[in-house]
Each structure stands twice: as structure tokens, then as C-alpha cells.
PyMOL Python script that loads the backbone (N, CA, C, O; Angstrom):
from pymol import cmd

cmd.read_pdbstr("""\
ATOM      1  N   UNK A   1       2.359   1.891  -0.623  1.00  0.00           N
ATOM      2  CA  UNK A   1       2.818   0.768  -1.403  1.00  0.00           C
ATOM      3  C   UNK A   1       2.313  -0.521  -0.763  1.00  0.00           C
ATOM      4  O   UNK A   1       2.507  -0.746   0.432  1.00  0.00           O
ATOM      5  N   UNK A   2       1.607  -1.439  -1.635  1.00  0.00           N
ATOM      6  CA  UNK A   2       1.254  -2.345  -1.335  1.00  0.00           C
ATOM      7  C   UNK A   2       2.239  -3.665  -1.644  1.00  0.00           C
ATOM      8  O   UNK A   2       2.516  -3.842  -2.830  1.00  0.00           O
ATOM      9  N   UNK A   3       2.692  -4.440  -0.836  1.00  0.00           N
ATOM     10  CA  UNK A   3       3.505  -5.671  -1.397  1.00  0.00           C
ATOM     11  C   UNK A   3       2.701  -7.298  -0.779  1.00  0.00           C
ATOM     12  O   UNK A   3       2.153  -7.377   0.321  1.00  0.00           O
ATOM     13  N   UNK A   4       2.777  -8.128  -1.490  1.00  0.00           N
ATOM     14  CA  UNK A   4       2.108  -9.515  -0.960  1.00  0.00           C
ATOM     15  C   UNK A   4       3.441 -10.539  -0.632  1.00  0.00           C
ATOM     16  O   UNK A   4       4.041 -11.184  -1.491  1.00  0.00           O
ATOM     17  N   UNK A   5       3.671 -10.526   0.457  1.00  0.00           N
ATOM     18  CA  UNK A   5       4.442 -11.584   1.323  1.00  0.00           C
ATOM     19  C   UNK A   5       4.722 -13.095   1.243  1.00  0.00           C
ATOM     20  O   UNK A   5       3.838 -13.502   1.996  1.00  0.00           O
ATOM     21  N   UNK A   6       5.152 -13.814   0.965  1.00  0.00           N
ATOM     22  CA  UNK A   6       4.834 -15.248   0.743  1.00  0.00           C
ATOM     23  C   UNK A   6       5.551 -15.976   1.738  1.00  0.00           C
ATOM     24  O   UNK A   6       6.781 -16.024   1.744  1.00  0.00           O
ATOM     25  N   UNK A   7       4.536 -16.773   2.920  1.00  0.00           N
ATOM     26  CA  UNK A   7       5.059 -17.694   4.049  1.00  0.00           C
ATOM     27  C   UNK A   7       6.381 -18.541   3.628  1.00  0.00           C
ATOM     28  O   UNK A   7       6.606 -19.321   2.702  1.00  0.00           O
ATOM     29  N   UNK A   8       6.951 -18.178   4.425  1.00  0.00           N
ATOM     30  CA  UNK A   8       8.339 -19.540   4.195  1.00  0.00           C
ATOM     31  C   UNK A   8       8.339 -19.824   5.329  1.00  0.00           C
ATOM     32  O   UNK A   8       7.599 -19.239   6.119  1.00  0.00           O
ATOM     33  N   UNK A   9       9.320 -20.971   5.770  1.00  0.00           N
ATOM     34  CA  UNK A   9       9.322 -21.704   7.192  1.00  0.00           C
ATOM     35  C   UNK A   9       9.870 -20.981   7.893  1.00  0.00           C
ATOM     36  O   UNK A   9       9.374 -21.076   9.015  1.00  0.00           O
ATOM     37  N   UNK A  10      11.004 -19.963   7.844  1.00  0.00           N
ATOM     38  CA  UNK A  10      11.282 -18.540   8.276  1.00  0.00           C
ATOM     39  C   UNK A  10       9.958 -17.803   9.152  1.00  0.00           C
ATOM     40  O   UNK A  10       9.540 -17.982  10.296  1.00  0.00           O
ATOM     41  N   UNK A  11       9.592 -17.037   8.208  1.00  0.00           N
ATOM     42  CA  UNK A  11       8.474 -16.617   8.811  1.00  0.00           C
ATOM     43  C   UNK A  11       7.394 -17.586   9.303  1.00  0.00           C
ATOM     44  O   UNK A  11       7.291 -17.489  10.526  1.00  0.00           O
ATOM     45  N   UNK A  12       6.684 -18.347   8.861  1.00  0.00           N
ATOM     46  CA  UNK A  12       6.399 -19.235   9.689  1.00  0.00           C
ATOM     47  C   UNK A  12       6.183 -19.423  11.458  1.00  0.00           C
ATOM     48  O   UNK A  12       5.255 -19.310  12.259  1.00  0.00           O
ATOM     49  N   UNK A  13       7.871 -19.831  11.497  1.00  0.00           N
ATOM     50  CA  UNK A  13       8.100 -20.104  12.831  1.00  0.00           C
ATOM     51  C   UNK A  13       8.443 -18.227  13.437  1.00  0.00           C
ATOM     52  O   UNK A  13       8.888 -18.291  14.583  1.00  0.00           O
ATOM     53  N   UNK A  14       8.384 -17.415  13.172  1.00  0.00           N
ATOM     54  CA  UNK A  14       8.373 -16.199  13.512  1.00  0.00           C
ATOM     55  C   UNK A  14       7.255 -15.543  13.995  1.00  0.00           C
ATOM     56  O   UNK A  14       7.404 -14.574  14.740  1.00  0.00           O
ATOM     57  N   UNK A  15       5.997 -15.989  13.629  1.00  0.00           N
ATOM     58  CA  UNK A  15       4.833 -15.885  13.655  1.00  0.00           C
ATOM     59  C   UNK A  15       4.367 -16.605  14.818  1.00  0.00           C
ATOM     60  O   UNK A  15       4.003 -16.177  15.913  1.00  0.00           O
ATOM     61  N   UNK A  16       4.467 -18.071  14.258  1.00  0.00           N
ATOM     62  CA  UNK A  16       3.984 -19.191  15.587  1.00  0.00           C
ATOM     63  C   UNK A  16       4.878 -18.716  17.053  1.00  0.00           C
ATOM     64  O   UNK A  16       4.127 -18.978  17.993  1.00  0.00           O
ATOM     65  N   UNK A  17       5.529 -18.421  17.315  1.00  0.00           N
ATOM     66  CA  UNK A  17       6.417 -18.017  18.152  1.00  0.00           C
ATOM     67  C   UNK A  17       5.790 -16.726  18.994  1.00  0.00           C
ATOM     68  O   UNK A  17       5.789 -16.682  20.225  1.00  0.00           O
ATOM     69  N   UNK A  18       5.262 -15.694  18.143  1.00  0.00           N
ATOM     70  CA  UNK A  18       4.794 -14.497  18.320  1.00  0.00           C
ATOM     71  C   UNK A  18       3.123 -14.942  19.065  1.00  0.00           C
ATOM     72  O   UNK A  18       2.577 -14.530  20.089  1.00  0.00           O
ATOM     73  N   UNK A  19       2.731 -15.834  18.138  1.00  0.00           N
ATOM     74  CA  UNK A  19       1.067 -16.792  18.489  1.00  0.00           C
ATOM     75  C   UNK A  19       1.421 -17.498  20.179  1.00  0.00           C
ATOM     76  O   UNK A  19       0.746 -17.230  21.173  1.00  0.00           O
ATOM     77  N   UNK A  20       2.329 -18.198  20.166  1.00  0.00           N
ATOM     78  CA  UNK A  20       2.597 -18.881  20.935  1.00  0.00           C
ATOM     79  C   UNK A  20       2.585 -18.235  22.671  1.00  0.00           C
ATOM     80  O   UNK A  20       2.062 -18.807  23.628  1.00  0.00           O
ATOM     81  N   UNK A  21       3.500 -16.581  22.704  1.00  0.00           N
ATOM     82  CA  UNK A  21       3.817 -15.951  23.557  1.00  0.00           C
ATOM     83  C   UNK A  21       2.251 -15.334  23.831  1.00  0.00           C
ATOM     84  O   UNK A  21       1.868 -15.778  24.913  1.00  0.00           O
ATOM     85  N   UNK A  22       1.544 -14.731  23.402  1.00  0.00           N
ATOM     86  CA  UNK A  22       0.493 -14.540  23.758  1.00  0.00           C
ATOM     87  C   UNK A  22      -0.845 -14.917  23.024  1.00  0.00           C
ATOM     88  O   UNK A  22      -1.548 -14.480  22.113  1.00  0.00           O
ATOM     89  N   UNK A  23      -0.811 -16.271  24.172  1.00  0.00           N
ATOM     90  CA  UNK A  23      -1.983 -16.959  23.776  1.00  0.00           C
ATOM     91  C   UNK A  23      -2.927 -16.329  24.637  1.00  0.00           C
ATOM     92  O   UNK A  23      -4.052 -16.811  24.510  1.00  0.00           O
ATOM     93  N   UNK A  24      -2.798 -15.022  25.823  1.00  0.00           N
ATOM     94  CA  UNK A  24      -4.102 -14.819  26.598  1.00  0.00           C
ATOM     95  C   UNK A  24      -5.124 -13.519  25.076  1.00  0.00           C
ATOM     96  O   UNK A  24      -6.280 -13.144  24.885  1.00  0.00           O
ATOM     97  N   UNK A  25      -3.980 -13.349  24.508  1.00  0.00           N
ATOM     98  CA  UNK A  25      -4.983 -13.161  23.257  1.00  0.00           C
ATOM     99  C   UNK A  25      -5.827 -13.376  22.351  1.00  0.00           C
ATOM    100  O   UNK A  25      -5.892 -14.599  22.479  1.00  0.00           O
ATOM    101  N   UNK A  26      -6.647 -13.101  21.392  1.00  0.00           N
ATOM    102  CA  UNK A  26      -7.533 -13.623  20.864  1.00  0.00           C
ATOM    103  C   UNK A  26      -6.976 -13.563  18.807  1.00  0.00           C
ATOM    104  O   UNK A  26      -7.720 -13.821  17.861  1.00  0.00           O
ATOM    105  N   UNK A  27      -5.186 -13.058  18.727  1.00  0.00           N
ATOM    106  CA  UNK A  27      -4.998 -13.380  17.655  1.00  0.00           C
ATOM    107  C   UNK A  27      -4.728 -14.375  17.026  1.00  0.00           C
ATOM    108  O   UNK A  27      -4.180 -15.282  17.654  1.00  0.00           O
ATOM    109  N   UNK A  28      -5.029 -14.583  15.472  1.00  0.00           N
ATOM    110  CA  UNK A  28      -4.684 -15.646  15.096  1.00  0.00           C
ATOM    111  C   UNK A  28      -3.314 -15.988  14.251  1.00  0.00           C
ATOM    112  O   UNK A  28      -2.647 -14.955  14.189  1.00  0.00           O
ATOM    113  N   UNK A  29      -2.776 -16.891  13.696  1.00  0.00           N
ATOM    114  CA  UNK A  29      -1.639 -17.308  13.471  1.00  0.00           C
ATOM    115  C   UNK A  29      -1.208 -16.309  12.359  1.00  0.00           C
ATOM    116  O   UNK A  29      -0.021 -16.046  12.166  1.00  0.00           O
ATOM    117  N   UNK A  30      -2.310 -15.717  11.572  1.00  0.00           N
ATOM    118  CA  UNK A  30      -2.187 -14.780  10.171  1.00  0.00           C
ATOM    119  C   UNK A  30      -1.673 -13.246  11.279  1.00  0.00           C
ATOM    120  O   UNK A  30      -0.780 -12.409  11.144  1.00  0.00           O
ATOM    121  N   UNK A  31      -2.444 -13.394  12.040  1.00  0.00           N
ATOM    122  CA  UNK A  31      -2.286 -11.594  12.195  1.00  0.00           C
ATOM    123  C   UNK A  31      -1.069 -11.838  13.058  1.00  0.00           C
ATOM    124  O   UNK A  31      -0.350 -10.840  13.086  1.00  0.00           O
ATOM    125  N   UNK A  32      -0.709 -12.638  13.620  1.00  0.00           N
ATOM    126  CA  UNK A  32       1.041 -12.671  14.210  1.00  0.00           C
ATOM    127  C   UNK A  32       2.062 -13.016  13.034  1.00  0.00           C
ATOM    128  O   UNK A  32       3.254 -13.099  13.330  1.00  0.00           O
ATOM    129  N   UNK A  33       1.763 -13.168  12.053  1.00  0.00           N
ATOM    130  CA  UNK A  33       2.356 -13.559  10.965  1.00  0.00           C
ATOM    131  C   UNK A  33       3.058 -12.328  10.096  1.00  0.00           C
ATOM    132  O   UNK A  33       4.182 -12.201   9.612  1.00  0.00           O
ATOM    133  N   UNK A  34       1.697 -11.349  10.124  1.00  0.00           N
ATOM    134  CA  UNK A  34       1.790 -10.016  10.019  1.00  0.00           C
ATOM    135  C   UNK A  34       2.365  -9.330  10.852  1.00  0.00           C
ATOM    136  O   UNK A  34       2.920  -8.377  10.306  1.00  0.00           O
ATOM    137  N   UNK A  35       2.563  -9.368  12.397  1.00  0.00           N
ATOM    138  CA  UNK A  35       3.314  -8.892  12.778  1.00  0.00           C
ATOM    139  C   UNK A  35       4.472  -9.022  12.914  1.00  0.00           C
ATOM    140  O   UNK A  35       5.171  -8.026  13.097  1.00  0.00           O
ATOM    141  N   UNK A  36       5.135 -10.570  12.852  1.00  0.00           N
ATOM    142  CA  UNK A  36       6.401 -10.355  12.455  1.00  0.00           C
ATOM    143  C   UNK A  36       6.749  -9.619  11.369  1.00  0.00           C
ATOM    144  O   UNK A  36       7.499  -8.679  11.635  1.00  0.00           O
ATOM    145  N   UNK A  37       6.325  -9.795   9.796  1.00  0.00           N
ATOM    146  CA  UNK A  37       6.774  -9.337   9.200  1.00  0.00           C
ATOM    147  C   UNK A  37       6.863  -7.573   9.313  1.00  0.00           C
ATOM    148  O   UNK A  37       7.852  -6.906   9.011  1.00  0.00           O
ATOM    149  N   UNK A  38       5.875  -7.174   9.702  1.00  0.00           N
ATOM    150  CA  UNK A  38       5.740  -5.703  10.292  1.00  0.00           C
ATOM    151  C   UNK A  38       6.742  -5.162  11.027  1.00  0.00           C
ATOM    152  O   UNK A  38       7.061  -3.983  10.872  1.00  0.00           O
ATOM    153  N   UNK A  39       7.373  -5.997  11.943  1.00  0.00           N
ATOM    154  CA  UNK A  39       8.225  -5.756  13.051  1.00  0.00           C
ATOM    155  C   UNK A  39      10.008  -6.247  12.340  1.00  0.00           C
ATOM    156  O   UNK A  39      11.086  -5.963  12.861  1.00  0.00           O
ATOM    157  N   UNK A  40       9.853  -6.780  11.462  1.00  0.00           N
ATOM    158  CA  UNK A  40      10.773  -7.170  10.469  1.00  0.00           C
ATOM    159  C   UNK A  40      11.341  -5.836   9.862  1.00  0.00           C
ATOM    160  O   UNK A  40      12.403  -5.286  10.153  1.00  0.00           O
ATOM    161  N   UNK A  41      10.426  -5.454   8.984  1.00  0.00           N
ATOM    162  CA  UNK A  41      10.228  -4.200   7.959  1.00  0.00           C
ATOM    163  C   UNK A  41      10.155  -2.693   8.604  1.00  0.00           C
ATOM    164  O   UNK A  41       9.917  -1.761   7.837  1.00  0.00           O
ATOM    165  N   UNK A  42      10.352  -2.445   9.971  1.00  0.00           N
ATOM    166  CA  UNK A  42       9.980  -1.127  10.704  1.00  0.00           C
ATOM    167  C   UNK A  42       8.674  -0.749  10.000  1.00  0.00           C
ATOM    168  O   UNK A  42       8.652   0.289   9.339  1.00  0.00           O
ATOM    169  N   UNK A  43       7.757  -1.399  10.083  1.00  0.00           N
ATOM    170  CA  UNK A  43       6.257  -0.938   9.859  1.00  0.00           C
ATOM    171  C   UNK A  43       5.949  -0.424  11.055  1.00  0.00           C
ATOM    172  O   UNK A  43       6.553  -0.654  12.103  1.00  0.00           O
ATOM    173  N   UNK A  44       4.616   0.569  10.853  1.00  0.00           N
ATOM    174  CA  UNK A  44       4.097   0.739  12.343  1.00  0.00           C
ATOM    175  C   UNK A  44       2.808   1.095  12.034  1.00  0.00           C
ATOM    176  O   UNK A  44       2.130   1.585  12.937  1.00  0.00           O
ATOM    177  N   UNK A  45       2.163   0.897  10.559  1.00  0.00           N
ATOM    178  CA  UNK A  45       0.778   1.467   9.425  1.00  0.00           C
ATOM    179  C   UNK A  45       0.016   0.344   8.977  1.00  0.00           C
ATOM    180  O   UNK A  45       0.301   0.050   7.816  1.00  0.00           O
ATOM    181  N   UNK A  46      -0.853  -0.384   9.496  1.00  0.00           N
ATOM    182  CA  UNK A  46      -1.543  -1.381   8.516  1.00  0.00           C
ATOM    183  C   UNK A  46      -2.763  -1.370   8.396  1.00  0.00           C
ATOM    184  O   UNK A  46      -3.639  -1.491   9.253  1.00  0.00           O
ATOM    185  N   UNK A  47      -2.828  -1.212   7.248  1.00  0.00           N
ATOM    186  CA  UNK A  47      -4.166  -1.063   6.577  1.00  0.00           C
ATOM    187  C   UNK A  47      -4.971  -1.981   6.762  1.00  0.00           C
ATOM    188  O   UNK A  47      -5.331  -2.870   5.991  1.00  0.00           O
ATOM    189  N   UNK A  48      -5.349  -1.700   8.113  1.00  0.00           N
ATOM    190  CA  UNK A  48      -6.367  -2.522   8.672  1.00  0.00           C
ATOM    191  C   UNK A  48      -7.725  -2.126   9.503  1.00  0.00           C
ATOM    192  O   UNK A  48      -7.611  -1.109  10.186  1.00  0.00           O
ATOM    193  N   UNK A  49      -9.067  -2.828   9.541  1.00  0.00           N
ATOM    194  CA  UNK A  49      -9.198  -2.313  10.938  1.00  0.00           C
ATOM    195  C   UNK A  49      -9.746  -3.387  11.800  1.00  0.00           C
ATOM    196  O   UNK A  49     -10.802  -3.423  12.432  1.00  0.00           O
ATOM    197  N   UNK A  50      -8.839  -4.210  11.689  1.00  0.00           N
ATOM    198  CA  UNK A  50      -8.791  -5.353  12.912  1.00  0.00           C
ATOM    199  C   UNK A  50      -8.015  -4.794  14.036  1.00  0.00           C
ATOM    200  O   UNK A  50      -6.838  -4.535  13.789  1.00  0.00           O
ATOM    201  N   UNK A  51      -8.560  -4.505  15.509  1.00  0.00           N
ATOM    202  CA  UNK A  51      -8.199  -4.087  16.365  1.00  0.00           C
ATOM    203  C   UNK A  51      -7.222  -5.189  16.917  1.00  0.00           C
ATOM    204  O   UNK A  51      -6.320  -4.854  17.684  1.00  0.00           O
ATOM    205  N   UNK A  52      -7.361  -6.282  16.601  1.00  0.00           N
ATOM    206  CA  UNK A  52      -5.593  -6.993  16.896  1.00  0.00           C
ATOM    207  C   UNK A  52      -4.547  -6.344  16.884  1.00  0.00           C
ATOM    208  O   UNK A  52      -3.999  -6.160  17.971  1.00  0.00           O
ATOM    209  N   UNK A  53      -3.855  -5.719  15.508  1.00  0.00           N
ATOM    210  CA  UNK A  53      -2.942  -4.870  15.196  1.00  0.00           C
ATOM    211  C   UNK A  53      -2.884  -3.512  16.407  1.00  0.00           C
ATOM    212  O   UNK A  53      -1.850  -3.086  16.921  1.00  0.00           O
ATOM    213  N   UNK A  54      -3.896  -3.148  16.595  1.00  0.00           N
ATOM    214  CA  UNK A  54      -3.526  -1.978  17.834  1.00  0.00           C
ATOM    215  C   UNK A  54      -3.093  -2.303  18.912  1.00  0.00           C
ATOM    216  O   UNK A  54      -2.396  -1.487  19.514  1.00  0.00           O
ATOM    217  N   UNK A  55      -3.462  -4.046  19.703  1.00  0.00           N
ATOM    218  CA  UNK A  55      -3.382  -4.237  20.932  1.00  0.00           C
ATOM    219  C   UNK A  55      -1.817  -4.858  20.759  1.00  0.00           C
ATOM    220  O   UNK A  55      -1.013  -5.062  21.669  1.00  0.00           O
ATOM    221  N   UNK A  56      -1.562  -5.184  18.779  1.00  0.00           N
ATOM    222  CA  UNK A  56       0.009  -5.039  19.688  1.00  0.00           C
ATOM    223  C   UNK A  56       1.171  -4.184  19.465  1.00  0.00           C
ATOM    224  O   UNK A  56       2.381  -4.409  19.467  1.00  0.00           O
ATOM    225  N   UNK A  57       0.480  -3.162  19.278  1.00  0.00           N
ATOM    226  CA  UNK A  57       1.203  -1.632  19.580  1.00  0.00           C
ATOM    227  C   UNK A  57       1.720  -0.898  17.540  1.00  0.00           C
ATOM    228  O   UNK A  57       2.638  -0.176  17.150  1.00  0.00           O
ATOM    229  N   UNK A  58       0.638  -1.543  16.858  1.00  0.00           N
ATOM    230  CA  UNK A  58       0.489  -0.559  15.407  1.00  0.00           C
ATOM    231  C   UNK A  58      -0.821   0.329  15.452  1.00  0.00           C
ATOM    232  O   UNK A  58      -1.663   0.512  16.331  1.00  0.00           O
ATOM    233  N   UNK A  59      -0.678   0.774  14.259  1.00  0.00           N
ATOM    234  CA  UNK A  59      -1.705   1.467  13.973  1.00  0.00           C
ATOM    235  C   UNK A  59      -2.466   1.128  12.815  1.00  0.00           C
ATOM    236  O   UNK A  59      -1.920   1.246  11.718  1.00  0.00           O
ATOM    237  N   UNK A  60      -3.943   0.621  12.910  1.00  0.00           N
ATOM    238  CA  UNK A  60      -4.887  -0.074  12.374  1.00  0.00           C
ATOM    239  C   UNK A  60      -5.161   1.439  11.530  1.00  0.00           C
ATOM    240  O   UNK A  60      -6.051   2.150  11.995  1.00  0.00           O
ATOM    241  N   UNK A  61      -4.521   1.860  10.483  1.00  0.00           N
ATOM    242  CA  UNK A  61      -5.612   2.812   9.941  1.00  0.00           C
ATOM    243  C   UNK A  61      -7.392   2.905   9.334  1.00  0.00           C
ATOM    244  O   UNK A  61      -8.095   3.904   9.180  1.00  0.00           O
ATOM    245  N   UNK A  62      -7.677   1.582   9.117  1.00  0.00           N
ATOM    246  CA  UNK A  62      -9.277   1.746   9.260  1.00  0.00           C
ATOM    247  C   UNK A  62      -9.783   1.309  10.429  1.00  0.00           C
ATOM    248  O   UNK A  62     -10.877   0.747  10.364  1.00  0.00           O
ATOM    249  N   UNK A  63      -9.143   1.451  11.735  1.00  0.00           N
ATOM    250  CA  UNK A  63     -10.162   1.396  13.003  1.00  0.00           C
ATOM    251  C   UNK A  63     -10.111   2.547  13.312  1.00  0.00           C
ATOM    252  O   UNK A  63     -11.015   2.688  14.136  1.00  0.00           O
ATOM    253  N   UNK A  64      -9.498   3.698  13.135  1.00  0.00           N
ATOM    254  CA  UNK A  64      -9.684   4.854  13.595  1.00  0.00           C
ATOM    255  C   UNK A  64     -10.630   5.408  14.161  1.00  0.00           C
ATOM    256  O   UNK A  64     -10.657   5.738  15.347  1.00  0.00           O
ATOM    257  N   UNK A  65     -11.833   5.616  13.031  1.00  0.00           N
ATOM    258  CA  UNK A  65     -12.687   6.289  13.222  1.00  0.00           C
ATOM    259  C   UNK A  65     -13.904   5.557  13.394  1.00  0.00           C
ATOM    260  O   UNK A  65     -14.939   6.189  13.183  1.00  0.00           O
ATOM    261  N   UNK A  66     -14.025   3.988  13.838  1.00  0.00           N
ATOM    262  CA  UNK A  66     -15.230   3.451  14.439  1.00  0.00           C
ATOM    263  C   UNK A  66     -14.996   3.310  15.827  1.00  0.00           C
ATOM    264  O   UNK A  66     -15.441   2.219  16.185  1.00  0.00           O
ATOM    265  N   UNK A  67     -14.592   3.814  16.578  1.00  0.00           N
ATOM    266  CA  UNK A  67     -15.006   4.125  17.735  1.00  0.00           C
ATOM    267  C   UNK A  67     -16.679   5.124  18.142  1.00  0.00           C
ATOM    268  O   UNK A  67     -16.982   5.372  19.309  1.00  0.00           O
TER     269      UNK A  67
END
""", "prot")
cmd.dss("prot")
cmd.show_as("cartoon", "prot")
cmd.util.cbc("prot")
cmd.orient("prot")
């Protein structure tokens, strides 16, 4: 199931917060944005394959298999 999210100042500052704590990273304000909401929702699957999402402990299902 696919659903589209819409920023509120809620999430927002949930995100920036998440951006904020690890800045020795290279994510940006969207993919901590995503992880709050991920971490919100007991996600642990995103249809992704931006290796961001793995380093902070999901599972990128299209990085799998480019290794």
C-alpha cells in the first residue's frame, strides 16, 4: 500500500530534529522526514534504494540487490 504524506509543522520539526542529531551524515531533510514518519507508523520497508534508509536501520527494498 502506497499512501502520500503531507508535511505539517508536526512533522516538520520531527524530521529537522532527526536532520539535526545526525549531521555527521550525509541525509537530507526529506529522507529524515521519512524517517520520522516511518518510525511513527512501525514501518521497517521502504521502497527505496537510497542507502540512507539502511544506515538508519530500515530496509531499502531496491538496494538489495546492487551490491
Amino acid at each position: 500500500r502506497v499512501e502520500i504524506v503531507f508535511v505539517d509543522p508536526d512533522l516538520w520539526s520531527k524530521g529537522w530534529n532527526i536532520y539535526e542529531t545526525r549531521l555527521d551524515k550525509a541525509w537530507s531533510l526529506t529522507d529524515c522526514i521519512s524517517f520520522a514518519v516511518m518510525k511513527e507508523r512501525g514501518l521497517s520497508d521502504a521502497l527505496t534504494g537510497d542507502r540512507h534508509f539502511v544506515q538508519a536501520g530500515y530496509h531499502a527494498l531496491l538496494a538489495e540487490d546492487r551490491e
